[in-house]
VEXTITI-902451 format. One record per atom (N, C-alpha, C): x, y, z; atom name. Coordinates in steps of 0.001 Angstrom, whole numbers, padded with zeros to 6 digits. Atoms other than C-alpha are relative to their C-alpha. Example, Ala and Ser with C-alpha at 12.3 -4.5 7.8 and 13.67 -1.06 7.14 Angstrom:
BEGIN
R        xx        yy        zz    a
R    000890   -001190    000000    N
R    012300   -004500    007800   CA
R    000900    001200    000000    C
R   -000820   -001190   -000060    N
R    013670   -001060    007140   CA
R   -000770    001090    000730    C
***
This chain:
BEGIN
R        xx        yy        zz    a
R    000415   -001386    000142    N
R    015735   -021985    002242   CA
R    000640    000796    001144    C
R   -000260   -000826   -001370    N
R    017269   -019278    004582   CA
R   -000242    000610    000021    C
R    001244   -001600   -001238    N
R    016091   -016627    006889   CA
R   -000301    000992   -001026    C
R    000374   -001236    000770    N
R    016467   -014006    004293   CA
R   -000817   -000476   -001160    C
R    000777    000781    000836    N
R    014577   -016338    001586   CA
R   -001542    000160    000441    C
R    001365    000751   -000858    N
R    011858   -017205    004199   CA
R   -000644    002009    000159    C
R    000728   -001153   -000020    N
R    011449   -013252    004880   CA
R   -000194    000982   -000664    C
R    000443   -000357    001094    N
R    011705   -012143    001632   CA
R   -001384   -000526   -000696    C
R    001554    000770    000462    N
R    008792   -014613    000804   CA
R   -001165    000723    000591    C
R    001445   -000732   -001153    N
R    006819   -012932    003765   CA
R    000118    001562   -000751    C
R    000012   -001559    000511    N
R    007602   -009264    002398   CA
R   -000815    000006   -001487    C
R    000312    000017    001065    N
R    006608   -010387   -000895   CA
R   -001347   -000580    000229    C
R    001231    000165   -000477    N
R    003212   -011944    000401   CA
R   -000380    001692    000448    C
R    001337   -001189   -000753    N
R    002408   -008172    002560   CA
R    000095    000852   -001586    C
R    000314   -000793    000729    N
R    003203   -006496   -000550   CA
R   -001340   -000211   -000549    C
R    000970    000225    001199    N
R    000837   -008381   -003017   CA
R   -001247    000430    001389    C
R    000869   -000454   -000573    N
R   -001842   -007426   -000174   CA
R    000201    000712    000542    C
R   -000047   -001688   -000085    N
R   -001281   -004181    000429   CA
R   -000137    000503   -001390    C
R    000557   -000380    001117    N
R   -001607   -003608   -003290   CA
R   -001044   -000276   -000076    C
R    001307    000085    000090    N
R   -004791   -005712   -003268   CA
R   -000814    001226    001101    C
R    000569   -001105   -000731    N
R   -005984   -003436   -000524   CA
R   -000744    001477   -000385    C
R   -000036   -001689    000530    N
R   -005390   -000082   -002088   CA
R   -000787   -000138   -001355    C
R    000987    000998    000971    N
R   -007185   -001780   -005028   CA
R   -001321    000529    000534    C
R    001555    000882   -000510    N
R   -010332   -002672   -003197   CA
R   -000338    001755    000363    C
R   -000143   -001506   -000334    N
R   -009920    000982   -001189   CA
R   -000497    000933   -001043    C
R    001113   -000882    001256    N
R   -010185    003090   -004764   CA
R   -001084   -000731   -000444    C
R    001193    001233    000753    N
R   -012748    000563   -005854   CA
R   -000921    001004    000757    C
R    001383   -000552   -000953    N
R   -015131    001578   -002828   CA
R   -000006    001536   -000334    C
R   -000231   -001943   -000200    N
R   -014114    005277   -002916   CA
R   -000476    000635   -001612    C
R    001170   -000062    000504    N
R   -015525    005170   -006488   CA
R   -001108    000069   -000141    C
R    001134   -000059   -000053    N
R   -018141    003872   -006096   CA
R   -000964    000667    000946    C
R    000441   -001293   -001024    N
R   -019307    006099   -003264   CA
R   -000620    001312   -000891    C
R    000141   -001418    000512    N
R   -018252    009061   -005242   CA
R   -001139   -000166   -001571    C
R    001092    000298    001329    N
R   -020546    007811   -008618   CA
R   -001435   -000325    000751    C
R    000735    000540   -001276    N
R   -023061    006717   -005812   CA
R   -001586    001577   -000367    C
R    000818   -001078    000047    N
R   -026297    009128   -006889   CA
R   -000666   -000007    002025    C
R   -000100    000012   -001587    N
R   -027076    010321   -003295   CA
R   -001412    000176    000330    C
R    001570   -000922   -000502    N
R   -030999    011308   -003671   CA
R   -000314    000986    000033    C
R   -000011   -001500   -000444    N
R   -030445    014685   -003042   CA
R   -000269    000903   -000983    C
R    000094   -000954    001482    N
R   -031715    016607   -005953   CA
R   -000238    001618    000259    C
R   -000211   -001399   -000023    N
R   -032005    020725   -005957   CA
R   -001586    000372    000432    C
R    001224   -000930    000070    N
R   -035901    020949   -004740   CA
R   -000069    001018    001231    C
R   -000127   -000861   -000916    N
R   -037171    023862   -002720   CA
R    000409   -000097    001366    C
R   -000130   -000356   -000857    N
R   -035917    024624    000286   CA
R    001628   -001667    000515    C
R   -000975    001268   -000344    N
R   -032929    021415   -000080   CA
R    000842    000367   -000550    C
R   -001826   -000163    000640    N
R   -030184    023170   -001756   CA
R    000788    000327    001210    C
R   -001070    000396   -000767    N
R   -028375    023590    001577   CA
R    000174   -000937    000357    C
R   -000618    001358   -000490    N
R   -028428    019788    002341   CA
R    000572   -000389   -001200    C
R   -000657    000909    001130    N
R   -027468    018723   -001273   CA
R    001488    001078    000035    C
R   -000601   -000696   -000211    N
R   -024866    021639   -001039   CA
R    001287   -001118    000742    C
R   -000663   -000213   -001288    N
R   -023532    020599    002500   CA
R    000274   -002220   -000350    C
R   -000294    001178    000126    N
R   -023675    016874    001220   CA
R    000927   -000132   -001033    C
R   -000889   -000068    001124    N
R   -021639    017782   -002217   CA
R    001374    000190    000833    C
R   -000894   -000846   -000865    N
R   -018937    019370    000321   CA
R    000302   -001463    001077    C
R    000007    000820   -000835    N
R   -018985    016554    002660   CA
R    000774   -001601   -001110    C
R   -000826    000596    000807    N
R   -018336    014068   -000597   CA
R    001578    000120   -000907    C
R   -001366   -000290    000566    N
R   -015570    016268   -002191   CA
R    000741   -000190    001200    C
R   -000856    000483   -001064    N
R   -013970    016101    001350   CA
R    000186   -001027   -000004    C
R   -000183    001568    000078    N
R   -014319    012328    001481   CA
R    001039   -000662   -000858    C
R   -000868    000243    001538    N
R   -012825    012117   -002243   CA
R    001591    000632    000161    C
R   -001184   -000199    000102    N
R   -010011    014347   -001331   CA
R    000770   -000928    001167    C
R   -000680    000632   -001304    N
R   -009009    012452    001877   CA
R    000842   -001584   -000296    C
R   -000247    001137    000557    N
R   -009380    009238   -000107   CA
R    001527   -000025   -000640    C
R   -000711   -000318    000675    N
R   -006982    010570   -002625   CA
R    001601    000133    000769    C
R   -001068    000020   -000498    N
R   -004333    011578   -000141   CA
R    000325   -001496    000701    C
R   -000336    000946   -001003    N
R   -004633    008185    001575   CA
R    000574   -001203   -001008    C
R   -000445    000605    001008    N
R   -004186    006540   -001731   CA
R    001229   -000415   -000411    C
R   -001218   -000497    000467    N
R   -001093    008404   -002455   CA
R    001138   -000658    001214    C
R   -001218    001050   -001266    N
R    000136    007260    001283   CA
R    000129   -001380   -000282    C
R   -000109    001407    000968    N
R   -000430    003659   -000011   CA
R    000727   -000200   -000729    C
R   -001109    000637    000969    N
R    001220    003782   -002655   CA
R    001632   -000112    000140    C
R   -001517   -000112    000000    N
R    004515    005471   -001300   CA
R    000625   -001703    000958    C
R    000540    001127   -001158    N
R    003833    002228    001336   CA
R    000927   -001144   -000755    C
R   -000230    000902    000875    N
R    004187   -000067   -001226   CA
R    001049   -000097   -001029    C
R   -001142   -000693    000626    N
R    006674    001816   -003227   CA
R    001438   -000785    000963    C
R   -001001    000397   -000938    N
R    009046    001235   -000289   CA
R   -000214   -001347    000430    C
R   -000108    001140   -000330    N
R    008218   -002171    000008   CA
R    000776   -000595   -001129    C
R   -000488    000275    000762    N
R    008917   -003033   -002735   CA
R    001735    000409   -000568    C
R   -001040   -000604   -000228    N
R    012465   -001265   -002654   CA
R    000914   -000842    000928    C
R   -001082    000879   -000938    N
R    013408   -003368    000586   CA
R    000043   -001257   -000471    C
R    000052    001224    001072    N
R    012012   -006191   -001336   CA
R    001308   -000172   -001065    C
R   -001070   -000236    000935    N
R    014676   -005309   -003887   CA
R    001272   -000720    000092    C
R   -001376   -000296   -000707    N
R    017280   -004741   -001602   CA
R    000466   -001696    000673    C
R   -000019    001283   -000969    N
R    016876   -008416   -000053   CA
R    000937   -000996   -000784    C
R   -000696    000499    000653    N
R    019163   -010121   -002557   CA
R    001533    000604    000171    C
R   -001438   -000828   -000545    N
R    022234   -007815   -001971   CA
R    000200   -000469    001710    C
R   -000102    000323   -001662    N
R    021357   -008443    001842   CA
R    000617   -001579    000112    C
R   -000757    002013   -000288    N
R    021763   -012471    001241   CA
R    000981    000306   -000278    C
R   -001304    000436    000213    N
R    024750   -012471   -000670   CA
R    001671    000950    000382    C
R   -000613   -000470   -001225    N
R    026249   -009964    001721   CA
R    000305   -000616    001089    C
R    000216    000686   -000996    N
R    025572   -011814    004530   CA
R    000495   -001644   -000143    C
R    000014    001153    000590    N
R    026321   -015057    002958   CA
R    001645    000051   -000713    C
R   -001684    000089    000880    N
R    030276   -013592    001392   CA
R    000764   -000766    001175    C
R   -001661    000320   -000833    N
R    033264   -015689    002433   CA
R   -000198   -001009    000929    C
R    000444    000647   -001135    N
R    031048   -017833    004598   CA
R    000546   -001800   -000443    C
R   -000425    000910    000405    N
R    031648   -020947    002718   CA
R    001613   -000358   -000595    C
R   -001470   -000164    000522    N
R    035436   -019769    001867   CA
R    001070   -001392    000911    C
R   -000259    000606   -000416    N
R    037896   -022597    002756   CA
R    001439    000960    001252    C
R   -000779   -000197   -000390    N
R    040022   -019516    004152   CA
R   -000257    000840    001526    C
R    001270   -000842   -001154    N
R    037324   -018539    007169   CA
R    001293   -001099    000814    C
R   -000502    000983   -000836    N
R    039680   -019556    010144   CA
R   -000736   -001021    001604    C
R    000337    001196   -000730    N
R    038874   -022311    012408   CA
R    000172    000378    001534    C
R   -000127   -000709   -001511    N
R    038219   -020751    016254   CA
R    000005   -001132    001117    C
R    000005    000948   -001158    N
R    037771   -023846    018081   CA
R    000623   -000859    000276    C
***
C-alpha cells in the first residue's frame, strides 16, 4: 500500500464521520426545534413564550448556517478525496521506467 493509499484511506475514514456528524447534528437540531417547550400563551406569559419562540428561531437559523458550513466541509473533502488518484499516478509517472538514469 503507499503513502497516498494509506492517506487516502484516512481521508476517506474523516469523511464518512464528518457526514455521520452533520447527521446526528440535524437529528438533535430537530428534535429541539419539534421539542414542545411548555410555554403556552396564559396570562401574563406571552413575553416569555414570545422571547423563547425568538430564542428557538435563532437557534434553528444558526443550526442551518452551520449545517450548510458542514456540508461545503465535506463537499471539499470529498473533492481532495477525488483528486488523490491523479496525485498517485502523478507522483508514481516514469518511476518504474527502465529510462530513469542511474545517479550512483
Amino acid at each position: 500500500m503507499t503513502d497516498v493509499a494509506i492517506e487516502k484511506a484516512a481521508l476517506e475514514g474523516a469523511i464518512i464521520n464528518v457526514d455521520a456528524t452533520l447527521g446526528q447534528y440535524v437529528a438533535y437540531a430537530n428534535d429541539l426545534w419539534a421539542r414542545d417547550t411548555g410555554v403556552g400563551n396564559p396570562v401574563g406569559r406571552t413575553a416569555l413564550r414570545v422571547m423563547l419562540e425568538n430564542a428557538l428561531g435563532q437557534a434553528a437559523l444558526e443550526v442551518r448556517d452551520h449545517h450548510a458550513s458542514g456540508v461545503a466541509i465535506s463537499g471539499r473533502l470529498r473533492e481532495i478525496n477525488e483528486s488523490f488518484d491523479a496525485l498517485d499516478v502523478s507522483l508514481g509517472a516514469g518511476w518504474d521506467d527502465d529510462s530513469v538514469a542511474d545517479f550512483a
